[in-house]
N, C-alpha and C positions, 0 to 999 in steps of 0.2 A: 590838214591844218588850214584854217583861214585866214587866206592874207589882208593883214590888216593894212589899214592905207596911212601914207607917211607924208600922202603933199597931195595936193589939186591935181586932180582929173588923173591921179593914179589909180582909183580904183572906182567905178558907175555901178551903183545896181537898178533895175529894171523888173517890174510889177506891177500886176493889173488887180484898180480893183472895182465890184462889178455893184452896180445898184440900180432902184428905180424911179422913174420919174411919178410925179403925182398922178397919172393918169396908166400906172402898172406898167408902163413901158421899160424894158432893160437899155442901163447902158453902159459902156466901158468906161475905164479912164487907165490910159497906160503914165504912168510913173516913172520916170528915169531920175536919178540922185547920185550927188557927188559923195560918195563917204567920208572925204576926208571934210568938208567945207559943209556937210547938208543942205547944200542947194540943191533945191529944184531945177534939175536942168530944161526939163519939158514933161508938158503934161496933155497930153492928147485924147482926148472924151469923143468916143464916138458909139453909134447904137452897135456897131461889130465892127471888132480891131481882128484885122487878118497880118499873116505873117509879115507881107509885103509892106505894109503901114507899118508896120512896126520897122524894118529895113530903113524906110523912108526917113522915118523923125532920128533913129541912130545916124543914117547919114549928114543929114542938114546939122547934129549938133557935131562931124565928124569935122565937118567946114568950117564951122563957127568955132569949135575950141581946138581942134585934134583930136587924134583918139589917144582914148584912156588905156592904160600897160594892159587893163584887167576890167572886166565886165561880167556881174555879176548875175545872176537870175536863180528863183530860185525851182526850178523846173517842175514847176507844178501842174496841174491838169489842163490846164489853158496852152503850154506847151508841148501834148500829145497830140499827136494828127488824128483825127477825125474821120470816120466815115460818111 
């Protein structure tokens, strides 16, 4: 069952999404959002988002608001380890 969120910074989800620039270049943008508020809590664009980046920016928003009960993602192929 999916818990739905009932107040601020109860429940974050977190998603990438991926495109190119005018000269074919890839690049990320990671996504973090409050469910209950739909704010944007940070949005980080870079040409490769590694795990540790992404640790990074959860922490820095861990400082600035606390952490959230629940943190969502939706374990898609960008969160399989890679050879």
């Amino acid at each position: 069952m999916r818990l739905r969120p009932a107040y601020r910074h109860h429940v974050w989800s977190y998603d990438f999404v991926a495109d190119r620039t005018h000269d074919s270049r890839p690049f990320r943008i990671l996504n973090i959002i409050d469910e209950y508020t739909r704010e944007c809590l940070a949005s980080h664009v870079a040409r490769r988002i590694r795990s540790q980046d992404v640790i990074v920016v959860l922490a820095d928003l861990f400082v600035r608001h606390g952490r959230p009960v629940h943190i969502r993602s939706d374990n898609g192929p960008e969160f399989m380890q890679g050879t």
